[in-house]
N, C-alpha and C positions, 0 to 999 in steps of 0.2 A: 361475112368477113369482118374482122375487129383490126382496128385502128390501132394504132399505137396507144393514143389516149384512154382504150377499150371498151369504147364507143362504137355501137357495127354498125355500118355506113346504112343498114335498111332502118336502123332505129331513127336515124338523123333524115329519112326518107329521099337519099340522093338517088335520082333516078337513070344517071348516066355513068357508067362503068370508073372508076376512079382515074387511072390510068388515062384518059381521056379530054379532061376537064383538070384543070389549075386548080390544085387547092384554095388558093386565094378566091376561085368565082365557082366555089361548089357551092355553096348559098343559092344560087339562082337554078340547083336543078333541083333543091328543096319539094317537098309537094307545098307547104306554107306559102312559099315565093311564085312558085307556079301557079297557084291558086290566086292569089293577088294580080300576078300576071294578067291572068284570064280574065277577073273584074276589072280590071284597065282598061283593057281590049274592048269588054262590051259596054264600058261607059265611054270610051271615044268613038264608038260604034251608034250609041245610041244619043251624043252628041251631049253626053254628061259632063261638058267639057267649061272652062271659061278661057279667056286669053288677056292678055294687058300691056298696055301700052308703054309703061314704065312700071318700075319694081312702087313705086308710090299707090299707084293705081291696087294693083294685088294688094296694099297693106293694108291701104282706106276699106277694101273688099274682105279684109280679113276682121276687121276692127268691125264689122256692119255685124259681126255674127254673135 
C-alpha cells in the first residue's frame, strides 16, 4: 500500500497495520527502531547499563570519554 507521500508503508518497514498505530508513533514499529529496541533490552539485560545520581555526575561521566 502507498501513502499519500508515495512512500509504501513496507518500504518505510512498519510492521503494524497503519490503521492501528498513530501516525505520530509509527517510527517505533520501524524494523530500525525495533532493532535498537531489542539492543536496549539486551544491554539492560546484560547490565550494560550505568545510573547517576545527579545530571552533573552523567556529564563528569560523559567528559571522562
Amino acid at each position: 500500500m502507498t501513502s499519500r507521500s508515495g512512500i509504501s508503508r513496507s518500504y518505510l518497514g512498519i510492521e503494524m497495520p497503519k490503521k492501528l498505530v498513530d501516525k505520530s508513533q509509527a517510527y517505533f514499529w520501524t524494523k530500525r527502531w525495533q532493532k535498537g529496541e531489542k539492543e536496549a533490552a539486551e544491554d539492560i539485560k546484560a547490565g550494560r547499563v550505568k545510573t547517576f545520581d545527579s545530571v552533573g555526575e552523567l556529564i563528569k561521566d560523559l567528559d571522562e570519554k
